[in-house]
C-alpha positions as CSV (number, residue, x, y, z in Angstrom):
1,X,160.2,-15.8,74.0
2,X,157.1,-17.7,73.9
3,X,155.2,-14.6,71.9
4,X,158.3,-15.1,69.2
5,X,157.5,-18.7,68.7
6,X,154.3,-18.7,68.0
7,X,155.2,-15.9,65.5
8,X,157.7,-18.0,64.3
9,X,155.0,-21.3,63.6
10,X,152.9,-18.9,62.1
11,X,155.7,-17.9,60.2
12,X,156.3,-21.7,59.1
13,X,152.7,-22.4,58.5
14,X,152.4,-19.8,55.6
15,X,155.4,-21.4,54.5
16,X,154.0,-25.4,54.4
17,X,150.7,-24.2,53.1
18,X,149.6,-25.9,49.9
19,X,146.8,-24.5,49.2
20,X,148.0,-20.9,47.6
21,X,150.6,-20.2,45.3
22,X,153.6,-18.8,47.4
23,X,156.9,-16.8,46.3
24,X,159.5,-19.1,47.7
25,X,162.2,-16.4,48.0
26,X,159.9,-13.8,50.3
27,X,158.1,-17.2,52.2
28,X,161.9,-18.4,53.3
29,X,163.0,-14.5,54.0
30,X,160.0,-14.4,56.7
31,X,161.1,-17.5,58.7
32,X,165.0,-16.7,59.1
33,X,163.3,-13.2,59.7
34,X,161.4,-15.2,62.3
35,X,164.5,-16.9,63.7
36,X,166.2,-13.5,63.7
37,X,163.6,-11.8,65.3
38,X,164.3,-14.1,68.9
39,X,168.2,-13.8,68.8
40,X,168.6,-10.1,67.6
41,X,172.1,-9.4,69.2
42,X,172.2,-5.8,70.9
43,X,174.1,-4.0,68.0
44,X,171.7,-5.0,65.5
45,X,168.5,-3.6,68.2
46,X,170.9,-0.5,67.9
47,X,170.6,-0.1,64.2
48,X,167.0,-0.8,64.3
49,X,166.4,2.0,66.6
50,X,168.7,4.1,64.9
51,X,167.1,3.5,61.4
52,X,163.5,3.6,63.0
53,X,164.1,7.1,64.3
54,X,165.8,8.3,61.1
55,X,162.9,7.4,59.5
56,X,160.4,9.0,61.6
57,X,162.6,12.5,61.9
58,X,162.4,12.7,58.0
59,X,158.4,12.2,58.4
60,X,158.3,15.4,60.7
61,X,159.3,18.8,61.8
62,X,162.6,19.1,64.0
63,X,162.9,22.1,66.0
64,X,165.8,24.5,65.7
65,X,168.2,24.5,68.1
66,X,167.5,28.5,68.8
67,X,163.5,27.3,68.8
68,X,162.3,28.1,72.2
69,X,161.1,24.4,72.2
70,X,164.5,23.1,71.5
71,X,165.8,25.6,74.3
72,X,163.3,24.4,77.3
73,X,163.7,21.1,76.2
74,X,167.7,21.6,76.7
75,X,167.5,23.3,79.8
76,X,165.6,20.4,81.2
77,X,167.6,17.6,80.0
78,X,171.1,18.8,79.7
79,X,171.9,17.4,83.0
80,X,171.1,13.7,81.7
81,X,172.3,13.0,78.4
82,X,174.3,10.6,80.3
83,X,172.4,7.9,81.9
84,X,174.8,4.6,82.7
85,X,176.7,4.9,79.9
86,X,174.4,5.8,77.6
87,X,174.2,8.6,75.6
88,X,170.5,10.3,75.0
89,X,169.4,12.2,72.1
90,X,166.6,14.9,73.0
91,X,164.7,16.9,70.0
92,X,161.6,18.5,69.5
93,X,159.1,17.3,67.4
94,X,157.1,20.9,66.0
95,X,153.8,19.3,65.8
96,X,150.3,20.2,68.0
97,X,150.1,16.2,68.7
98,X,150.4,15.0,71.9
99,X,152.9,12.3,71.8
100,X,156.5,11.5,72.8
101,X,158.6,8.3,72.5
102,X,161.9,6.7,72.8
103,X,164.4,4.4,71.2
104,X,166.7,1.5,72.2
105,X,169.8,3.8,70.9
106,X,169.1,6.5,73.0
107,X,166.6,8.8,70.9
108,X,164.1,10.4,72.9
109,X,161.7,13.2,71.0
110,X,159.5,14.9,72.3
111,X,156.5,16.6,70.3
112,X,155.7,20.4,71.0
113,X,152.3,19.8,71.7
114,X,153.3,18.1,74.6
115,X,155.2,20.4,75.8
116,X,152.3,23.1,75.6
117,X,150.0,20.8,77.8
118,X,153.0,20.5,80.3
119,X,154.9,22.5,83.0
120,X,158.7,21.7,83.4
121,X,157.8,19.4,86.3
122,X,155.0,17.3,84.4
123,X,157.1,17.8,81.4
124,X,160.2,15.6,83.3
125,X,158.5,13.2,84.6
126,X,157.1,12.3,81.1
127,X,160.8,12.4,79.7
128,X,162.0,10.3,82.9
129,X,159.3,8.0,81.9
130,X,160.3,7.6,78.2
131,X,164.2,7.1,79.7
132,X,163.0,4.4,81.7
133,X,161.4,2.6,79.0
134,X,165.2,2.5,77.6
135,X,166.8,1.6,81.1
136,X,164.2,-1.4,81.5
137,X,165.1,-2.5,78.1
138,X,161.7,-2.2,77.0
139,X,162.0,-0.8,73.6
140,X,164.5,-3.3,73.0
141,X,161.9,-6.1,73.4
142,X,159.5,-3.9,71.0
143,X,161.9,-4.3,68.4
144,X,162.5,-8.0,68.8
145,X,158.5,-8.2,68.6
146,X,158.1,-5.7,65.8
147,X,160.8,-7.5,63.5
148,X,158.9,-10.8,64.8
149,X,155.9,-9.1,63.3
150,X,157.3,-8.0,60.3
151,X,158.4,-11.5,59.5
152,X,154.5,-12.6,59.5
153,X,154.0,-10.0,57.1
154,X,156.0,-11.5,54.6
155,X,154.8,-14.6,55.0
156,X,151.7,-13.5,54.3
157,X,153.1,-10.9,51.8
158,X,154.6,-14.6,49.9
159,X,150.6,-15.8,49.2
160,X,150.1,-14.8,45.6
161,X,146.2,-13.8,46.5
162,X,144.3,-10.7,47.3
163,X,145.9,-11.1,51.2
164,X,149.6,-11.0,49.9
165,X,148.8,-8.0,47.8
166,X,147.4,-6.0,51.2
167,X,150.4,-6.6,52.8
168,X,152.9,-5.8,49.8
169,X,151.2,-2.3,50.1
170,X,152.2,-1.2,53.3
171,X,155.1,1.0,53.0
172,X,157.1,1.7,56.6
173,X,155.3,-0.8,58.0
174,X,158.6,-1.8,60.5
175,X,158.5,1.6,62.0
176,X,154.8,2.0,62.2
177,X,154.6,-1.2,63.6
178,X,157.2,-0.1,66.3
179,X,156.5,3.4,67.1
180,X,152.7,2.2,67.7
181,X,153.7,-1.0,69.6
182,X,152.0,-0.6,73.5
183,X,153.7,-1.4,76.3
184,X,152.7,-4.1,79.3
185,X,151.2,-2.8,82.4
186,X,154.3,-3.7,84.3
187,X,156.5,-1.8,81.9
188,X,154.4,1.2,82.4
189,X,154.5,1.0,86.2
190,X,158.5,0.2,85.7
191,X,158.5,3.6,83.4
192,X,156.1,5.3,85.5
193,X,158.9,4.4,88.8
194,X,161.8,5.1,87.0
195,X,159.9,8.8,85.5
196,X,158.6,9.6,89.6
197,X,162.4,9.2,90.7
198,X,163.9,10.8,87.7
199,X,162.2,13.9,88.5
200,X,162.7,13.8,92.1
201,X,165.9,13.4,91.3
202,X,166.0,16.5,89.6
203,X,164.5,18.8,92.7
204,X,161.2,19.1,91.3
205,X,157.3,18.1,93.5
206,X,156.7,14.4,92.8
207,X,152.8,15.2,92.4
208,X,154.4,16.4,88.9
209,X,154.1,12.7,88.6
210,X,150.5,12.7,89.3
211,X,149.0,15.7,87.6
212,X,150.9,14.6,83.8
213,X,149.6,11.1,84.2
214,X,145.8,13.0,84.9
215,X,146.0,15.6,82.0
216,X,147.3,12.5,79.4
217,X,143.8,10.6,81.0
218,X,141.7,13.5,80.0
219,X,142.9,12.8,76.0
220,X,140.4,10.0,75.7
221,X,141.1,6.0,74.5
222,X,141.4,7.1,70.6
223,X,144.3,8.9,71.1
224,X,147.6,8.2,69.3
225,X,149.8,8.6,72.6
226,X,147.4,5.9,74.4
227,X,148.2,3.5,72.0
228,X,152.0,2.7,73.3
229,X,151.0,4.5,77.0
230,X,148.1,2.7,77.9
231,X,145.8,3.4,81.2
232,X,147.3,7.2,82.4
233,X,144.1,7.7,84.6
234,X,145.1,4.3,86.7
235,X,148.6,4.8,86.8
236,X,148.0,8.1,88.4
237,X,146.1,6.7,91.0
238,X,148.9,4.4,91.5
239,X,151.1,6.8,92.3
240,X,148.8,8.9,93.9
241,X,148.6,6.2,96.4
242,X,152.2,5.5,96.2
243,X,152.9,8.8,96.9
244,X,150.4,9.0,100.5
């Protein structure tokens, strides 16, 4: 709550400015934007997710259900498309990136070169993890911070000057903005918990835990899948240790 307000006074010092020209229609969008951002009722986080993910499914490569990615991928998680209620959404991404993520409604993709980096028992863990990040309401509060963010933007889109026309460029910048967003250490340990039990759960060696978090560490700090799972050579240690 605190990270929205200051959003939002940013948001309203764009707006008082009085020294640029501002487009008073976009400036008062991006403070009820602002407003919105920090009282976001769960339905509307739904449709978020649900657009965000529409969006990024039309930017890539879904696998065919007869793909033998979409058929491991099934065997694995057919058991759990049912978590508390909720109903989960598993595809495959056909793509050689390393990367998976999840969404507040449910959606959960995974991307195939993932998969070819992971045994079934690494490869769980890494979908319990993006299941807990749902669970612990984590994405949820990505949302709330990426629509927060989004409201800056057109504030600063509202300056008629060289900044405002930077930031009218940007095309899908909610979803970038979102899919991109890192998570706290503590959500990643929450994740990381929730992904360790989730695959115990499921019959399979907890050091599957251990071994996926030390083959995502060996990616290096560029990569795109460290930039919403931060630190995989720590966390392993962490369970390593949790796990003695």
């Amino acid at each position: 709550m605190k990270r929205l307000t200051i959003l939002f006074l940013i948001c309203l010092s764009l707006l008082t400015s009085g020294c640029e020209d501002f487009d008073v229609f976009l400036a008062t969008e991006a403070g009820i934007d602002a407003v919105k951002a920090a009282t976001l009722s769960d339905e509307t986080v739904r449709e978020l997710a649900a657009q965000t993910a529409q969006f990024s499914d039309s930017q890539n490569k879904i696998a065919a259900s007869e793909n033998n990615y979409s058929q491991r991928l099934k065997k694995l998680t057919d058991q759990h498309v049912k978590q508390d209620g909720l109903v989960f959404n598993f595809k495959v991404y056909e793509t050689p990136e390393i990367n998976a993520f999840a969404m507040a409604d449910g959606t959960i993709r995974i991307y195939s070169g993932l998969m070819n980096m992971m045994d079934d028992g690494e490869l769980l863990f890494v979908i319990g993890h993006e299941v807990g990040h749902v669970m612990k309401d984590h994405v949820r509060k990505k949302i709330r911070l990426a629509y927060a963010g989004r409201a800056v933007r057109k504030g600063a889109a509202s300056m008629n000057n060289e900044v405002g026309d930077i930031v009218r460029s940007q095309i899908g910048g909610f979803a970038e903005k979102l899919l991109n967003a890192q998570f706290s250490q503590k959500e990643e340990r929450e994740a990381d918990d929730y992904g360790l039990a989730f695959l115990i759960d499921t019959g399979h060696e907890s050091e599957a835990a251990v071994s996926a978090l030390r083959k995502l560490a060996t990616l290096g700090n560029n990569h795109s899948f460290l930039s919403s799972h931060p630190a995989p050579g720590k966390r392993a240690k962490r369970l390593a240790a949790q796990l003695k």
